[in-house]
C-alpha positions as CSV (number, residue, x, y, z in Angstrom):
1,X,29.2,-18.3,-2.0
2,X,26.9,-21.1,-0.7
3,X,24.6,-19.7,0.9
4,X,20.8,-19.2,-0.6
5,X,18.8,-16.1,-0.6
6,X,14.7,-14.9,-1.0
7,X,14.7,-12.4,-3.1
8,X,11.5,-9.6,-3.1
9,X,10.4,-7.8,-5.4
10,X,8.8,-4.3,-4.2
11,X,6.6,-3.2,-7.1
12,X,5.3,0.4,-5.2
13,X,3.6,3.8,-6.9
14,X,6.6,5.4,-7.2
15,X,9.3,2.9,-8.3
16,X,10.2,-0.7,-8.1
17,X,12.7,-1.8,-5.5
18,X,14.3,-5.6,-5.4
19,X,16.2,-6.8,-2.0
20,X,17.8,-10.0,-1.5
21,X,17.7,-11.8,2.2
22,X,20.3,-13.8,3.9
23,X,18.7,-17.0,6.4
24,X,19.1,-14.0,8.9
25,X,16.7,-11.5,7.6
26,X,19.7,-9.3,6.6
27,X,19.9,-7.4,3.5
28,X,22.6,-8.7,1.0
29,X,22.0,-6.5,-1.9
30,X,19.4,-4.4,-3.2
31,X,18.3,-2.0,-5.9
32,X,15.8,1.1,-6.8
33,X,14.4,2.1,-10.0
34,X,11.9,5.2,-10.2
35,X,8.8,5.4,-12.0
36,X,7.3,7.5,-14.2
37,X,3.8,8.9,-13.5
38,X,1.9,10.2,-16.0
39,X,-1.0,12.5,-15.5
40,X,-3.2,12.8,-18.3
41,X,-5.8,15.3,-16.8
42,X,-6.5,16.6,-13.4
43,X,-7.2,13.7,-11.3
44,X,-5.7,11.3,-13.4
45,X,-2.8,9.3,-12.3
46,X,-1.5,6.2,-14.9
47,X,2.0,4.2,-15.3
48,X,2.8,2.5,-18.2
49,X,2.6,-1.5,-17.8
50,X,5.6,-2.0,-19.6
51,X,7.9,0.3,-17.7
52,X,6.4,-1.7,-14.7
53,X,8.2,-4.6,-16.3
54,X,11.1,-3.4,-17.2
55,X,12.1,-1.9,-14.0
56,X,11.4,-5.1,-12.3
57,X,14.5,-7.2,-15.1
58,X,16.3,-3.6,-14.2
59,X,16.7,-4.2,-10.6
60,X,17.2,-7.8,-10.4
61,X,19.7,-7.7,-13.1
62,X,21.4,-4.4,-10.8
63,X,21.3,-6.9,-7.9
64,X,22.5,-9.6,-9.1
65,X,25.8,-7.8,-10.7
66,X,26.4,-5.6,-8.0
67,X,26.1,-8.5,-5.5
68,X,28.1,-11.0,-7.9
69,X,25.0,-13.5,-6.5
70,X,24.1,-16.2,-9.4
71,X,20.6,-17.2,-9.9
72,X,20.6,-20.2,-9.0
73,X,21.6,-19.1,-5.4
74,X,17.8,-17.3,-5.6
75,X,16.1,-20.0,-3.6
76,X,12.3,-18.5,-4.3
77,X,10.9,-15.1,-5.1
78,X,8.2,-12.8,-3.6
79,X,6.2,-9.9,-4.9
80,X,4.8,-7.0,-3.2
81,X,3.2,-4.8,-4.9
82,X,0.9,-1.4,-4.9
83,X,-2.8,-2.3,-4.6
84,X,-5.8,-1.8,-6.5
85,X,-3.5,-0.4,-9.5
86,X,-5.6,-2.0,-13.1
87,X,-4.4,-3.4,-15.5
88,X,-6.1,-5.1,-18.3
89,X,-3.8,-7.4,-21.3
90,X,-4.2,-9.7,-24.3
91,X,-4.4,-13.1,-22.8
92,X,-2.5,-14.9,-26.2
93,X,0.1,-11.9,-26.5
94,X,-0.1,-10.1,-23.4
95,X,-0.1,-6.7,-24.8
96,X,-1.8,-4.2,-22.5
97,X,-4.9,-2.6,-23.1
98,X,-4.4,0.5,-22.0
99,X,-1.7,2.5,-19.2
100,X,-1.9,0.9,-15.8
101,X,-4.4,3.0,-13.9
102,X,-3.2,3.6,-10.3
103,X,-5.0,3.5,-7.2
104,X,-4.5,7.2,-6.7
105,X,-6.8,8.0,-9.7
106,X,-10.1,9.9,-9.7
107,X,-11.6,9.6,-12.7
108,X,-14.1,7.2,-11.8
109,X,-15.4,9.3,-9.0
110,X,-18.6,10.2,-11.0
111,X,-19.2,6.6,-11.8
112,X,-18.8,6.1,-7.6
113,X,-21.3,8.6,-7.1
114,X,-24.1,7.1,-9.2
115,X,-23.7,3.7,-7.5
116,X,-23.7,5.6,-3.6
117,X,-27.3,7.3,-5.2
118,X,-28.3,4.3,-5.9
119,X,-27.7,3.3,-2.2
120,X,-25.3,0.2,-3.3
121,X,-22.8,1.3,-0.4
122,X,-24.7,-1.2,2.5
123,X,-23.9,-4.3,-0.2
124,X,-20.5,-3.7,-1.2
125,X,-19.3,-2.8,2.1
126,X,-20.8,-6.1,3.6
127,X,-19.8,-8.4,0.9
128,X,-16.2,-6.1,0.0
129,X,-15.6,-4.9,3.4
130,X,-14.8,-1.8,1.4
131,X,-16.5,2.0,0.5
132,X,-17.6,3.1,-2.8
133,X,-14.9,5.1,-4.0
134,X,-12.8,5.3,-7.1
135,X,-9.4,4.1,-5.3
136,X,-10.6,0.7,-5.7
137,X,-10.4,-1.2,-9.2
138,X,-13.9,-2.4,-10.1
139,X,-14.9,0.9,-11.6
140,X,-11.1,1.7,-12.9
141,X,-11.3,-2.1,-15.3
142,X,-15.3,-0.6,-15.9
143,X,-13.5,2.5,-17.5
144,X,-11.0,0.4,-19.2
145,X,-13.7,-1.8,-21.0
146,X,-16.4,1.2,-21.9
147,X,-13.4,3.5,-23.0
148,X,-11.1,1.6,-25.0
149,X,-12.1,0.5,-28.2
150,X,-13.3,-2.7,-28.7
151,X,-12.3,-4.1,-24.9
152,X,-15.5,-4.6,-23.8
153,X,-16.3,-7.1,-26.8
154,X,-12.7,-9.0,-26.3
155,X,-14.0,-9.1,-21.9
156,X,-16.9,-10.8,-23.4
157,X,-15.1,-13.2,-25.6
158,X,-12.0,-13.8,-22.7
159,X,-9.4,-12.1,-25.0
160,X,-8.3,-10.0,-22.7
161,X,-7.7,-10.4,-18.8
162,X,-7.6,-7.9,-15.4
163,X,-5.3,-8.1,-13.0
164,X,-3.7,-6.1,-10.4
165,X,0.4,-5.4,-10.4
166,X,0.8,-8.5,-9.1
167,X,-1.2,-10.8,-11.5
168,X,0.4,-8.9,-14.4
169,X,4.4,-9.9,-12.7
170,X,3.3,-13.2,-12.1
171,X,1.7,-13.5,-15.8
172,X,5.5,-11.6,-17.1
173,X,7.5,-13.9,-14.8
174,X,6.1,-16.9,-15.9
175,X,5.9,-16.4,-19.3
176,X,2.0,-16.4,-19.5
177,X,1.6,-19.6,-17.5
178,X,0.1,-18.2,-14.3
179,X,-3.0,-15.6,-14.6
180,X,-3.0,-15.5,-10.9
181,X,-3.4,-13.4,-7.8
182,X,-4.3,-14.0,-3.6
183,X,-6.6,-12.4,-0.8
184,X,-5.0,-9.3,0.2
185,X,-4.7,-7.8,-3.5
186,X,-8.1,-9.7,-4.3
187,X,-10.2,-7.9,-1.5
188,X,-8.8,-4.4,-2.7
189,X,-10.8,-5.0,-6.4
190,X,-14.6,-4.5,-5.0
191,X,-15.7,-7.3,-6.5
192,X,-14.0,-10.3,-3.9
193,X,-16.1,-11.8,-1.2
194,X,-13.8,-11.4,2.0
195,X,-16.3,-13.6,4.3
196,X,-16.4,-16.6,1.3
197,X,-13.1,-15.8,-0.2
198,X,-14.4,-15.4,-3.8
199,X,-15.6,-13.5,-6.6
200,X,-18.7,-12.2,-6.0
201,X,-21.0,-12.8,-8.5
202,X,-24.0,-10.4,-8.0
203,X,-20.7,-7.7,-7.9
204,X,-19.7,-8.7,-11.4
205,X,-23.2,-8.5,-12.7
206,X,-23.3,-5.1,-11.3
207,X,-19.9,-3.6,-12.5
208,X,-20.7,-5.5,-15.6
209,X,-17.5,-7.5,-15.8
210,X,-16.9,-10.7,-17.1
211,X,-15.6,-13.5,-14.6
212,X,-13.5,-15.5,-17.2
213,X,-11.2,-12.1,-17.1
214,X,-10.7,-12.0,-13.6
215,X,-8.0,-14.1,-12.4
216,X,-7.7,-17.2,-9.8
217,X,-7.2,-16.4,-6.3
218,X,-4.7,-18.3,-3.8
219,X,-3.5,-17.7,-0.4
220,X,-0.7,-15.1,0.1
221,X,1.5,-17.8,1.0
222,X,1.9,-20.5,-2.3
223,X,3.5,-21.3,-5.2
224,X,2.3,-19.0,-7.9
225,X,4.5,-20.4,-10.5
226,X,8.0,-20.7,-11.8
227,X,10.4,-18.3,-13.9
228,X,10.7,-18.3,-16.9
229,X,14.2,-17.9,-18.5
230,X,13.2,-14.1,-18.4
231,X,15.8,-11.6,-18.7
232,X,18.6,-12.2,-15.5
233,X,16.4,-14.7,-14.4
234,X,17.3,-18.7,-14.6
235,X,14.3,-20.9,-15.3
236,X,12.6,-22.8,-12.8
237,X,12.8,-20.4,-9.5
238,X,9.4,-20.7,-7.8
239,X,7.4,-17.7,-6.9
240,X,6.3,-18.2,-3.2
241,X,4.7,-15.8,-2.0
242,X,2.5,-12.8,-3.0
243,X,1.1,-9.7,-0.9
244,X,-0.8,-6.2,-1.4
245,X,2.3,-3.9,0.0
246,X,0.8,-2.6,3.5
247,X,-0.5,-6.5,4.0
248,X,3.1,-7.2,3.4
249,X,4.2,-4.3,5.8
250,X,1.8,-5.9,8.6
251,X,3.6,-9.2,7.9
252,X,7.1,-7.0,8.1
253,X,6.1,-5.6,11.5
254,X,5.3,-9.2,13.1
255,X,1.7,-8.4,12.9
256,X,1.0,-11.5,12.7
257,X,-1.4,-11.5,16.1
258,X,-4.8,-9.9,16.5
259,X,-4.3,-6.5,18.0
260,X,-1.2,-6.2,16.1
261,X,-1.1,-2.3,14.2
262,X,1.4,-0.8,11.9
263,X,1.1,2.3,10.0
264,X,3.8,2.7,7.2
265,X,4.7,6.6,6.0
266,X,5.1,6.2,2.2
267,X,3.1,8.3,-0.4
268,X,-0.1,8.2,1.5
269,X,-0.1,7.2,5.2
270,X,-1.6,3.2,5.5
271,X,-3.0,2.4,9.2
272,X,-3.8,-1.5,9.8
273,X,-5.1,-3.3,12.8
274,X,-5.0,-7.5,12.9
275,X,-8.2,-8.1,13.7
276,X,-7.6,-12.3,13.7
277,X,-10.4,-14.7,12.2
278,X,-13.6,-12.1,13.1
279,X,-14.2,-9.6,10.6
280,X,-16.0,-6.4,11.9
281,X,-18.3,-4.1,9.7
282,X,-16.6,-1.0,9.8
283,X,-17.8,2.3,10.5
284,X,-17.8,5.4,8.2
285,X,-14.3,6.1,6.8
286,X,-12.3,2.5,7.6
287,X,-12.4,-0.9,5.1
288,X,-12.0,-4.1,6.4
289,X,-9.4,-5.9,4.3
290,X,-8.2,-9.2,4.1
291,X,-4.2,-9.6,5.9
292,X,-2.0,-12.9,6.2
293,X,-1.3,-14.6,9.3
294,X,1.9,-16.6,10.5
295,X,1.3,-19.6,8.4
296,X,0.5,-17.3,5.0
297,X,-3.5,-18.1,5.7
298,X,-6.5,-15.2,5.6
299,X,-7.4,-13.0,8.1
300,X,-9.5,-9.7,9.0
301,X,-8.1,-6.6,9.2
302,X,-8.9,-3.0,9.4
303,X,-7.3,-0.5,7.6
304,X,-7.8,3.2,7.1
305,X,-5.8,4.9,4.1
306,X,-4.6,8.5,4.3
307,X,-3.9,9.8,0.4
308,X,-1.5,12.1,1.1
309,X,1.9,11.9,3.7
310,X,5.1,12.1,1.6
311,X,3.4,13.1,-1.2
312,X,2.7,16.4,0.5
313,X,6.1,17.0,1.7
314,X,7.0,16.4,-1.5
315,X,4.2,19.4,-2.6
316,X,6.8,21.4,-0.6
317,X,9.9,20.8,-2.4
318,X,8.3,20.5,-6.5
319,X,5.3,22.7,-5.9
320,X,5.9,25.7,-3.9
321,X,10.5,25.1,-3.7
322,X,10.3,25.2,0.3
323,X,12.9,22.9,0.7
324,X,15.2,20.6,-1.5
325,X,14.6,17.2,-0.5
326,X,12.3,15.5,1.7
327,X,14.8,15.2,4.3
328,X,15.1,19.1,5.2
329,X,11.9,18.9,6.5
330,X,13.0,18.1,10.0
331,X,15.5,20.4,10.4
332,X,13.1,23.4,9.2
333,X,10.2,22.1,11.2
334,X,12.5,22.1,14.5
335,X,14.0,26.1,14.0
336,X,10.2,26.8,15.5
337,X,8.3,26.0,18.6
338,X,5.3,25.6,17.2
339,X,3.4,25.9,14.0
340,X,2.2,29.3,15.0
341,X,-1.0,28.3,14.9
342,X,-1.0,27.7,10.9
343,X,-2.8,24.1,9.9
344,X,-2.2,22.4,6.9
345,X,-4.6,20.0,5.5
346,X,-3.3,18.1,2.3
347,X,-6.1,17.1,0.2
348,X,-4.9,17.2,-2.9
349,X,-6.4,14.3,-3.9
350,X,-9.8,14.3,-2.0
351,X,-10.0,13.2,1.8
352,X,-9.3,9.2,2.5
353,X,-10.3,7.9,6.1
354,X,-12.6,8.6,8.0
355,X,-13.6,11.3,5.7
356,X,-13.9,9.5,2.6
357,X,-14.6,12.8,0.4
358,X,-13.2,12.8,-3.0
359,X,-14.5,16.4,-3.8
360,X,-12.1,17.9,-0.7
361,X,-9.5,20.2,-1.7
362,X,-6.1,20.8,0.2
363,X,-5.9,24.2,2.7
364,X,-3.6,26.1,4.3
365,X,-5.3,27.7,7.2
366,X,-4.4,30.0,10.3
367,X,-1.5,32.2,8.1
368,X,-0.5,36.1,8.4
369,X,2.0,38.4,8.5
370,X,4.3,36.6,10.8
371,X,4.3,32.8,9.1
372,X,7.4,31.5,7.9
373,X,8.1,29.0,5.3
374,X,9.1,27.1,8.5
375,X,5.5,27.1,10.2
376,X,4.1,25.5,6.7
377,X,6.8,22.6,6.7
378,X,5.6,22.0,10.2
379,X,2.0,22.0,9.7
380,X,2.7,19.7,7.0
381,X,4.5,17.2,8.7
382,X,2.2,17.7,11.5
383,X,-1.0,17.3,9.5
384,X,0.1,13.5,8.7
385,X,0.5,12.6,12.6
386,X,-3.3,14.5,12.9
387,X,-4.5,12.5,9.8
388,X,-2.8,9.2,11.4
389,X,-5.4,9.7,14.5
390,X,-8.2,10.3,12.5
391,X,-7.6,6.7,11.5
392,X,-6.6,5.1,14.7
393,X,-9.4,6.8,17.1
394,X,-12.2,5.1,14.4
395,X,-10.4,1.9,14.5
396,X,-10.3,1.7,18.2
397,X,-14.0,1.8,18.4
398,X,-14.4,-0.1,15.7
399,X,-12.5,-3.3,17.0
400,X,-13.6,-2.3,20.8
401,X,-9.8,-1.9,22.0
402,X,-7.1,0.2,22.6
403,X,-4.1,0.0,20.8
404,X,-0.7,-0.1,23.3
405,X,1.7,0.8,20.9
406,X,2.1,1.4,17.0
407,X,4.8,0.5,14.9
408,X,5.9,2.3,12.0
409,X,7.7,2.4,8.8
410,X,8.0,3.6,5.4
411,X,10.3,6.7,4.2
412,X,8.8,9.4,6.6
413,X,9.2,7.2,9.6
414,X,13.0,8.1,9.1
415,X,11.9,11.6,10.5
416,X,12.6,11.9,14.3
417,X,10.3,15.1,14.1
418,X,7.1,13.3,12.8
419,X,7.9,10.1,14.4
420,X,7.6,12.2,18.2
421,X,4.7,14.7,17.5
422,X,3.3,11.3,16.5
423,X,4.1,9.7,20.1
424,X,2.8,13.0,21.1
425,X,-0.7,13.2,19.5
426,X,-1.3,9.8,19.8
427,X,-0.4,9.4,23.7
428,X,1.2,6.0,22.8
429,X,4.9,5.1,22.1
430,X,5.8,5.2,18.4
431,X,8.5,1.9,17.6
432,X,10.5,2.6,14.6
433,X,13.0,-0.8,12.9
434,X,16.0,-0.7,12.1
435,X,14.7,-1.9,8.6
436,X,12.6,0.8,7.3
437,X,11.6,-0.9,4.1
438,X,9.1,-4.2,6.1
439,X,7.4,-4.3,2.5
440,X,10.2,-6.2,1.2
441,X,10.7,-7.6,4.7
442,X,7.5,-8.7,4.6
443,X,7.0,-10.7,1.7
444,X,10.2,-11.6,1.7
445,X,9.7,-13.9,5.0
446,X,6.6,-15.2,4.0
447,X,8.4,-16.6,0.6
448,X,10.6,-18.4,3.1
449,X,8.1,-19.8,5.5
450,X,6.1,-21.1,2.6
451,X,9.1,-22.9,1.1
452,X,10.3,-23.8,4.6
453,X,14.0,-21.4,4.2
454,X,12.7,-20.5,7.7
455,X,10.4,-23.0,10.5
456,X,7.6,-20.8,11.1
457,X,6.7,-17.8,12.4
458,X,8.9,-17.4,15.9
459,X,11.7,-18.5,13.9
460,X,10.5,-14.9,11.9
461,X,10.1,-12.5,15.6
462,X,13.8,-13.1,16.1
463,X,14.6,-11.6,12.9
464,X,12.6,-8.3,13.9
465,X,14.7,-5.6,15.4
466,X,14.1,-2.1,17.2
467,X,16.1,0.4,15.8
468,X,13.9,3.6,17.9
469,X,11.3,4.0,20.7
470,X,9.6,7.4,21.0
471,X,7.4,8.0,24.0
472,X,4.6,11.0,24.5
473,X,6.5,14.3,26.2
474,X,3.3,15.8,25.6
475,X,0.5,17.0,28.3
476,X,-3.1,15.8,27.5
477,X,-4.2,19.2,27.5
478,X,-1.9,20.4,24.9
479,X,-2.5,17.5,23.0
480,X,-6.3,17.7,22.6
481,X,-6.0,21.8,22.3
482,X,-3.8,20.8,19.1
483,X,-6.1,18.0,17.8
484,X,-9.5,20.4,18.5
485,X,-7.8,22.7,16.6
486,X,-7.0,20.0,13.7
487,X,-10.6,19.1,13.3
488,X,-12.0,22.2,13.2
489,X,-9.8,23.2,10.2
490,X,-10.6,20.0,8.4
């Protein structure tokens, strides 16, 4: 076999996914590897740093058996990779801290609260483009070095060092050589200035953390480093490219253009709009975020993050046994015409955009004697296409134009049901592609653009293809009827 291949690395909140790519954007082999998630106490969401690792060598060892590709044939590697997930490690031996706390965790809320009293949202938001809340990682590495015996004195000595998922692949890949990590996961810390593209100082000082722990920051689009003989992994295979996952999923979708938007249906729902070189201050609810043009550079972009999509149909098959896999959802949400008036609003986890209210709690409203299990698998599906224009109708104003079309991905984008009731309460067509998974995709292509293994970015448009078009077969009276009725139960 001659022929070369970019292989990605897909390090997600659930498991860790690796796909090679052919010179044609098709998928040669690939592999899937879940994680464990461990939840301490109410609220509290970790994963273990080491199992991180592991399932990373697990499913590039899977794909390079099954496949029978040799790695020398692996002409660069990308990582994507869940955002604002902490971690914290021994710079000599690089043993962690403490578990990996993920973005989903709330234990930091009270800590958020103190710092909104203190009316330090105007600052962070201008400098961070972000809200005070405890999805982001300044406060999570706060926690780590107040908690944990004896970090906060190794932070101040530069014993130990933060990074995100990425920075801690990149430091396991190379063996320690590179304590790195690039815009798009850097702007998700609260503590990185998106308009000078650095760490903000006056930020440190005021989450009290050390700069000599924070790693160096790149553009998506380098060379981070090179492997390590690590595991399946030959030494010498440079690391091209690095991006936050939905960043990644932007890239995927050719988002490359301002006005481009993509929302992808994983865990939580993740809405973002190209916004080009001009960042925007966004209103209540949205963050502007740094994305990746065509050429791997910075840009703007606005983003709003629902916590809960496939997480809650999963609610429906672990926590109350409605169905037995995600998939049954469509069928059961089509054996009725409507929900029957039943709304479900998921906020398990608090409210993300543009609510932004980590005290919300999840509700089942509108029930009685005649609801079915089926009317409550609708309203959940239903309540992620409500939550989806939530999101869009705040980032319409924000960036003063109306979007034409959204594209989508992710696991729940495979439902037909969700993907038209989204056409439908939108009044937009929904485009679905063929490749579901544009987070591998997506970093994937920008490994090979940086490296040259493709031209530049029309070389990349050719590779994207439409696999479904839905269209709105809803009237605008029914739709805003629904949608009124949405709001009021939120």
């Amino acid at each position: 076999m001659g022929q070369k291949f970019i292989l990605a690395i897909d390090q997600g909140t659930t498991g860790t996914r690796a796909v090679a790519y052919d010179r044609d954007g098709h998928v040669v082999s690939h592999s899937y590897r879940q994680l464990t998630q461990y939840y301490p106490r109410p609220g509290w969401v970790e994963h273990d740093p080491e199992e991180i690792w592991q399932s990373c060598l697990g499913v590039i060892e899977e794909i390079l058996t099954k496949s029978g590709l040799k790695p020398a044939k692996i002409e660069a590697i990308g990582i994507t990779n869940q955002r604002e997930t902490t971690l914290v490690w021994d710079r000599d031996t690089g043993k962690p801290q403490y578990k990996a706390i993920v973005w989903q965790c709330r234990r930091t809320a009270p800590h958020c609260d103190e710092l909104t009293l203190k009316g330090l949202d105007g600052l962070i938001k201008k400098r961070t483009g972000l809200v005070i809340d405890p999805y982001f990682s300044a406060t999570k590495i706060g926690w780590i070095l107040d908690k944990v015996p004896g970090a906060r004195k190794k932070a101040d000595k530069g014993e130990i060092v933060f990074g995100t998922v990425d920075s801690w692949l990149l430091w396991k890949l190379t063996g320690g050589a590179a304590h790195l990590t690039e815009y798009t996961n850097a702007s998700r810390t609260m503590l990185f200035n998106i308009h000078k593209l650095e760490w903000d100082t006056e930020l440190l000082d005021l989450f009290q953390i050390p700069g000599k722990i924070l790693p160096s920051v790149r553009p998506s689009g380098s060379i981070f480093g090179y492997t390590t003989e690590n595991g399946p992994l030959s030494q010498g295979i440079p690391i091209a490219a690095v991006l936050g996952d939905q960043q990644a999923a932007l890239f995927g979708q050719m988002g490359f253009n301002p006005g481009t938007a993509k929302n992808t249906y994983g865990t939580g729902c993740f809405l973002l709009l190209n916004l080009g070189k001009k960042s925007v201050t966004p209103s209540k609810g949205l963050v502007a975020t740094l994305a990746c043009d065509g050429q791997g550079k910075p840009i703007y972009a606005l983003e709003g993050s629902v916590f809960m999509a496939g997480a809650a149909v999963q609610w429906l098959r672990d926590g109350l046994g409605l169905i037995k896999a995600p998939k049954d959802s469509e069928e059961a949400a089509a054996r009725v015409k409507d929900t029957g008036g039943v709304y479900m609003v998921p906020a398990f986890t608090g409210l993300g955009a543009p609510y932004w209210d980590s005290s919300a709690r999840g509700a089942i409203l509108g029930i009685n004697r005649g609801t079915k299990k089926e009317h409550i698998i609708r309203a959940t599906l239903e309540s992620i296409a409500y939550q989806t224009r939530d999101v869009l109708e705040v980032m319409e104003a924000d960036a003063s134009q109306k979007l034409k079309k959204l594209r989508v991905d992710g696991g729940a984008a495979k439902n037909d049901f969700l993907m038209q009731f989204q056409s439908d309460i939108l009044g937009i067509p929904v485009e679905r592609p063929v490749v579901l998974e544009t987070t591998a995709l997506g970093v994937a292509l920008l490994t090979g653009l940086t490296i040259g293994f493709w031209k530049n970015k029309e070389e990349l448009t050719h590779l994207w293809k439409r696999g479904a078009s839905f269209t709105p077969q809803m009237d605008n009276e029914k739709r805003e009827i629904l949608y009124t009725g949405w709001k009021k139960a939120v």
